[in-house]
C-alpha distance (Angstrom), angle and dihedral (degrees) to the residues before:
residue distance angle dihedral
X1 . . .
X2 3.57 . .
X3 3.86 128.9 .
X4 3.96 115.8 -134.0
X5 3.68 85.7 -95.3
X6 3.43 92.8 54.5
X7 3.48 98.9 -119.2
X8 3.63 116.6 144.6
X9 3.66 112.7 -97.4
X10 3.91 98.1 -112.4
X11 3.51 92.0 57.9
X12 3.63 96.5 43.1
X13 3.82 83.4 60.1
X14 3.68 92.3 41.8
X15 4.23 87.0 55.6
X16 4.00 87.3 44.6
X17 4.32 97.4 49.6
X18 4.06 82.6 53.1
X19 3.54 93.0 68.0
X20 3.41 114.1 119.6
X21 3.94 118.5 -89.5
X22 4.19 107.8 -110.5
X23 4.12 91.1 40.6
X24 3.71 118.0 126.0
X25 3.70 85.1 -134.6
X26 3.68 120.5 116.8
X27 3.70 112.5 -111.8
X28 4.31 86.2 -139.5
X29 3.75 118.8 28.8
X30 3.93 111.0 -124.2
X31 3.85 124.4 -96.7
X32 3.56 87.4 -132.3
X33 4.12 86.6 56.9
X34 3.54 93.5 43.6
X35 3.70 99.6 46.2
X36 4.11 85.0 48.1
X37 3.27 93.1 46.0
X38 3.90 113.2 46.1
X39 3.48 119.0 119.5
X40 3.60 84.8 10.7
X41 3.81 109.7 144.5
X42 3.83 116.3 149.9
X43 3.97 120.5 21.9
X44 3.69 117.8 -166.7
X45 3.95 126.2 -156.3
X46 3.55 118.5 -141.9
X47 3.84 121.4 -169.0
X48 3.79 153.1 101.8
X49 3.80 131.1 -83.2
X50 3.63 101.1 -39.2
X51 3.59 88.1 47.4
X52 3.75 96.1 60.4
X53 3.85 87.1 44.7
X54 3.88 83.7 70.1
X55 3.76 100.4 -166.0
X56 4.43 87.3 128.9
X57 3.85 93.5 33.2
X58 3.97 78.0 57.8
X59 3.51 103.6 44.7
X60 3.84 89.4 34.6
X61 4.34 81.5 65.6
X62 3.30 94.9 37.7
X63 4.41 84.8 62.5
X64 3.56 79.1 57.5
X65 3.73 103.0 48.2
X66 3.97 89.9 46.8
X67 4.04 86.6 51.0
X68 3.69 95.6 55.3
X69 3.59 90.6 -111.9
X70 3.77 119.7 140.2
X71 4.05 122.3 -158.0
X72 4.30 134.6 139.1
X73 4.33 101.6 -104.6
X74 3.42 107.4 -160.4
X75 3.49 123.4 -179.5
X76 3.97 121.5 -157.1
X77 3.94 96.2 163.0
X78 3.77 113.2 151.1
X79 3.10 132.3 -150.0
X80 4.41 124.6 -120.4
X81 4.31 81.2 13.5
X82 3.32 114.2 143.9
X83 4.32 131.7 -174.3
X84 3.82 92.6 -133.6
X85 3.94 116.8 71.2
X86 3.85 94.7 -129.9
X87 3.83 116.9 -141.2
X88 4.41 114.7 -117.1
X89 3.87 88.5 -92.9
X90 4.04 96.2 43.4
X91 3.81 75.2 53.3
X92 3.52 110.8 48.8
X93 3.62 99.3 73.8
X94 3.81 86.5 71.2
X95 3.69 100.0 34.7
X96 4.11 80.9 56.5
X97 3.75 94.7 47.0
X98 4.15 104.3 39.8
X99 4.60 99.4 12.6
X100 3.81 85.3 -115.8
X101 3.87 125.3 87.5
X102 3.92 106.4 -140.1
X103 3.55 120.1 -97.0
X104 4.01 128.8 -114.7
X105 3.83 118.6 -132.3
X106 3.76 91.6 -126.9
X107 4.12 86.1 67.7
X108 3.90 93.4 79.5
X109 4.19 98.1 4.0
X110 3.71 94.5 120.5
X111 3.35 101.8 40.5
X112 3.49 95.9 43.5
X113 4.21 85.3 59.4
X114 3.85 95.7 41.1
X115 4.17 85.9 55.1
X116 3.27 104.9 43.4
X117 4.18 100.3 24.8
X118 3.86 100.6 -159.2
X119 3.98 131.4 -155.4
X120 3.68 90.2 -149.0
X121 4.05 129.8 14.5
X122 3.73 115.5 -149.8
X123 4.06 111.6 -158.3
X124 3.47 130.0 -170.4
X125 3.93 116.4 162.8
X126 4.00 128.2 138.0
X127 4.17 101.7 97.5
X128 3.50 87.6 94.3
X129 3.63 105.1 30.0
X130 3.86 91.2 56.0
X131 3.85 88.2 57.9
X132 3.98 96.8 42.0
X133 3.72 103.4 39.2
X134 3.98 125.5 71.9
X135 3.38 107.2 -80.8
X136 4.07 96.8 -116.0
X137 3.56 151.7 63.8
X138 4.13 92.9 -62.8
X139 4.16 83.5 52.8
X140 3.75 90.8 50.4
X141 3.67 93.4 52.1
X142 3.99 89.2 52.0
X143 3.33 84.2 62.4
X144 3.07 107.7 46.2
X145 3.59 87.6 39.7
X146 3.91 87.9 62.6
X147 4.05 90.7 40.3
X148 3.90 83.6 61.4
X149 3.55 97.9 47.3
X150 3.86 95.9 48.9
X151 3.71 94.3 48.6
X152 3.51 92.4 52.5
X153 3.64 94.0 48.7
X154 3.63 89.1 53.2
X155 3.90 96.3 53.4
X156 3.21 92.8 44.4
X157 3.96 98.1 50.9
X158 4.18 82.1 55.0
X159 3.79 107.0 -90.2
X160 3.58 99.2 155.6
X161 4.08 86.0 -147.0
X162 3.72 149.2 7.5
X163 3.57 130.3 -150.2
X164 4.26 116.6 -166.9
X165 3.90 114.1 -156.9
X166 3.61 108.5 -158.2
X167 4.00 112.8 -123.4
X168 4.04 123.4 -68.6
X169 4.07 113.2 -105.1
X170 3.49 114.1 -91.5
X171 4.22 110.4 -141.7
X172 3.34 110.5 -151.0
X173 3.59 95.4 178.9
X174 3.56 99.2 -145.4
X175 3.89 100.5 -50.9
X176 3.90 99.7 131.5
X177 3.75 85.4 -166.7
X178 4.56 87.2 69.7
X179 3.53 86.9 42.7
X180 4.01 95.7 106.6
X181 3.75 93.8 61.9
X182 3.46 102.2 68.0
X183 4.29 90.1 38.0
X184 3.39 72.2 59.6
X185 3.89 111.0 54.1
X186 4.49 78.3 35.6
X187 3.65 84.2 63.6
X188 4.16 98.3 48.4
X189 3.57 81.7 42.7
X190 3.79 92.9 68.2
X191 3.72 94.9 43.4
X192 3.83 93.5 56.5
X193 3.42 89.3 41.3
X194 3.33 84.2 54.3
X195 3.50 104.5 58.4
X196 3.94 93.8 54.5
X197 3.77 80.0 99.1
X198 3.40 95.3 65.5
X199 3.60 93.3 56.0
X200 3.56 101.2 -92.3
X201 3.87 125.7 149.4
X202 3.65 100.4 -117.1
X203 3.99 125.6 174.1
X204 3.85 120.6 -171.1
X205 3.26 123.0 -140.0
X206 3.41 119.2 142.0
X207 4.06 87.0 62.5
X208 4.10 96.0 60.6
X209 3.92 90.1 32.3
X210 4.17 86.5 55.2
X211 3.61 81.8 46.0
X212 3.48 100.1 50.8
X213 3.74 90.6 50.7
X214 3.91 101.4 42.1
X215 4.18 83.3 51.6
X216 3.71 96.7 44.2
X217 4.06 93.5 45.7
X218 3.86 87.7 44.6
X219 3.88 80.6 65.9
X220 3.70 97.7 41.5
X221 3.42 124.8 3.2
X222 3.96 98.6 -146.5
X223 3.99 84.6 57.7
X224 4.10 112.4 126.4
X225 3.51 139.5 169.7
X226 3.92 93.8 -163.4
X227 3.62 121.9 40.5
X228 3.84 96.7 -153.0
X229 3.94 87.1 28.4
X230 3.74 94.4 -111.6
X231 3.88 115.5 60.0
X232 4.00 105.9 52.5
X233 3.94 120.1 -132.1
X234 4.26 115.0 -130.3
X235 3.96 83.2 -68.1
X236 3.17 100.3 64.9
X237 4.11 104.1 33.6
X238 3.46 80.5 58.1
X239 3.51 99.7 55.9
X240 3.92 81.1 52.7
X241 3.13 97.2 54.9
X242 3.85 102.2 40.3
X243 4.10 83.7 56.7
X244 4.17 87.6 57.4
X245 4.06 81.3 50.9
X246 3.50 104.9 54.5
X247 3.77 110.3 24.9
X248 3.79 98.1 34.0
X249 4.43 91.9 41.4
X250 3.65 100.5 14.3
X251 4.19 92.5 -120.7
X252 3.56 107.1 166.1
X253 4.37 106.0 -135.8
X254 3.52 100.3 142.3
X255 3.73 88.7 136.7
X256 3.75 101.6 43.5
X257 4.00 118.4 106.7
X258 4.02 98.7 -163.4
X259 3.64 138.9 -12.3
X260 3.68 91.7 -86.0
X261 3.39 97.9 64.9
X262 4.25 89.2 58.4
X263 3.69 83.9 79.0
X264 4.03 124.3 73.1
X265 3.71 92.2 -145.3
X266 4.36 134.5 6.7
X267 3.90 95.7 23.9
X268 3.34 94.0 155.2
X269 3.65 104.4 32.7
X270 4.25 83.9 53.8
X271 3.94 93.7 43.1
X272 3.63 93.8 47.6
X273 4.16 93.5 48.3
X274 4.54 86.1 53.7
X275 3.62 77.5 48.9
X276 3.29 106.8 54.0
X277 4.37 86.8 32.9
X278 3.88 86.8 52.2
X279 4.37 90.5 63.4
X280 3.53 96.8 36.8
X281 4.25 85.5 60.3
X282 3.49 88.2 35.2
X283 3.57 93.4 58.8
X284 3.77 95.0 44.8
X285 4.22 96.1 46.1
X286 3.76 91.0 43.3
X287 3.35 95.4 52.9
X288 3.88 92.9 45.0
X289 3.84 96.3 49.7
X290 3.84 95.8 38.0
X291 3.27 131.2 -166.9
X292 4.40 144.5 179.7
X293 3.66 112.3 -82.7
X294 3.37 109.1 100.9
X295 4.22 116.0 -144.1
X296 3.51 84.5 49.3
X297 4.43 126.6 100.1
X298 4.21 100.8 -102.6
X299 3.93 92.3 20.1
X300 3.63 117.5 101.1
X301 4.00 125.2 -70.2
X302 3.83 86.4 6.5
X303 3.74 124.7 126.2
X304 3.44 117.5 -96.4
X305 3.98 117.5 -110.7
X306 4.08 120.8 -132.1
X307 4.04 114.7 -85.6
X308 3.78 119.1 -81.4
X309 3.87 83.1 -109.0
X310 4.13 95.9 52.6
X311 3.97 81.5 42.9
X312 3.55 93.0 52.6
X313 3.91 91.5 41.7
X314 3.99 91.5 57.7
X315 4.42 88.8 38.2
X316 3.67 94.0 63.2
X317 4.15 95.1 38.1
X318 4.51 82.8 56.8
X319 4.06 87.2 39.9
X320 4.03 82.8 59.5
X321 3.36 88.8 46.3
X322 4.05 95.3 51.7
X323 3.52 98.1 45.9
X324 3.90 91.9 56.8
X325 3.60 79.7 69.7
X326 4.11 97.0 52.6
X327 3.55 137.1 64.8
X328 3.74 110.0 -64.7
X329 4.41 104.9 -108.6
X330 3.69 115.2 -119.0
């Protein structure tokens, strides 16, 4: 079996048992993450708002970086994207509110996949959905409706596989009148959990992330993982991106607090360097690929990110940079 760096799979365990002793790392990568994972070599994230924000597409790399595993993260979340193609009065609310309606995924799907041609598609929509669509079983089936459809586009353009997230938690902190939203994003929940048995990849995680919050508020009642009860702070993208971890490649981090603490030494120094790598390709891919929210690099009247090859040119000079910080290869 190879690794994705090709290495043969004795050595790749050999690099993995000289991790330092105290790292959260695994000291042998899961079969499940290996299996998943093989000939895995770029993984794009698809998603609204707190997608483009990036913090979990971050700390979801930095799992990998901690793990020994090697693979191009790039993020193309944007944000006020929904799933659902919302009719002109779904829309106006928004349109009202921000001059723009909010774009649908299926506007720049394709060509998003025919640029970029990822291994593995990471998806996590619903926010907006939930707040757009009819608040019943008719506005579940839109999205799921639209879930369907993008999936299908995106094994059928040649992703080899396509992991769904179910939808954020939406806090209403006590305002009855919000309450809808996150029946709502409950209800999509279900049907994605749904389809798990028909072979779907399928993470959860609105149920730990209404967890999380029903246990910490329990505690103390001024407790959040959102401050405006949509877009989560660190806590919560981590949360998100631990869930990816375990249940999609069976890592075991039950006991790790952030994605700094995966590493024995330089957590932050290394999370903060995918970080900052993570915009400059953002930037660059965005840009390329285009799309119709304004505000946003490749939407109208924004400015223009650097060329794929000036991002790629200022990727690999950060890469250097990160893997000062790890355990020298074989």
């Amino acid at each position: 079996m190879k690794t994705l760096r090709g290495t043969p799979h004795f050595l790749f365990l050999h690099l993995l048992l000289l991790l330092p002793h105290g790292s959260h790392a695994l000291e042998e990568i899961p079969q499940s993450a290996a299996t998943k994972l093989d000939g895995v070599k770029r993984i794009v994230f698809l998603g609204d708002s707190i997608t483009q924000g990036g913090d979990y597409v971050t700390d979801f790399e930095c799992g990998l970086l901690a793990n020994g595993i090697r693979a191009e993260v790039l993020n193309l979340g944007l944000g006020s994207e929904t799933a659902s193609d919302l009719t002109e009065e779904e829309n106006s609310g928004h349109l009202k509110a921000h001059r723009f309606g909010r774009p649908a995924v299926s506007e720049r799907l394709e060509g998003a996949l025919a640029a970029t041609k990822p291994d593995l598609l990471i998806v996590c929509y619903g926010m907006n959905d939930g707040s757009s669509l009819p608040a019943n079983e008719a506005g579940t089936q839109r999205f799921a409706g639209a879930i369907m459809s993008l999936r299908e586009t995106a094994l059928k353009s040649g992703v080899k596989r396509v992991v769904l997230c179910t939808p954020p938690v939406r806090d209403d902190k006590g305002n009855a009148a919000l309450r809808f939203h996150d029946e709502s994003l409950a209800r999509y929940t279900e049907w994605l959990l749904s389809k798990r048995a028909d072979g779907w990849d399928v993470v959860d995680i609105h149920g730990p992330m209404r967890n999380a919050l029903d246990e910490g508020r329990a505690k103390d009642p001024a407790f959040a993982l959102s401050g405006d009860g949509v877009h989560p702070g660190r806590e919560g993208h981590w949360i998100m991106a631990r869930e990816i971890l375990t249940q999609f490649l069976g890592l075991h981090l039950d006991d790790v607090v952030n994605s700094e603490a995966l590493f024995p030494a330089n957590g932050a120094e290394i999370r903060k360097l995918a970080n900052q790598r993570m915009r400059v390709l953002f930037e660059a891919w965005m840009t390329k690929i285009g799309h119709a929210r304004p505000g946003v690099a490749g939407g109208p009247g924004a400015k223009a990110g650097p060329t794929i090859e000036q991002a790629n040119k200022t990727a690999s000079a950060i890469t250097g940079r990160i893997e000062a910080f790890l355990p020298s290869k074989p």
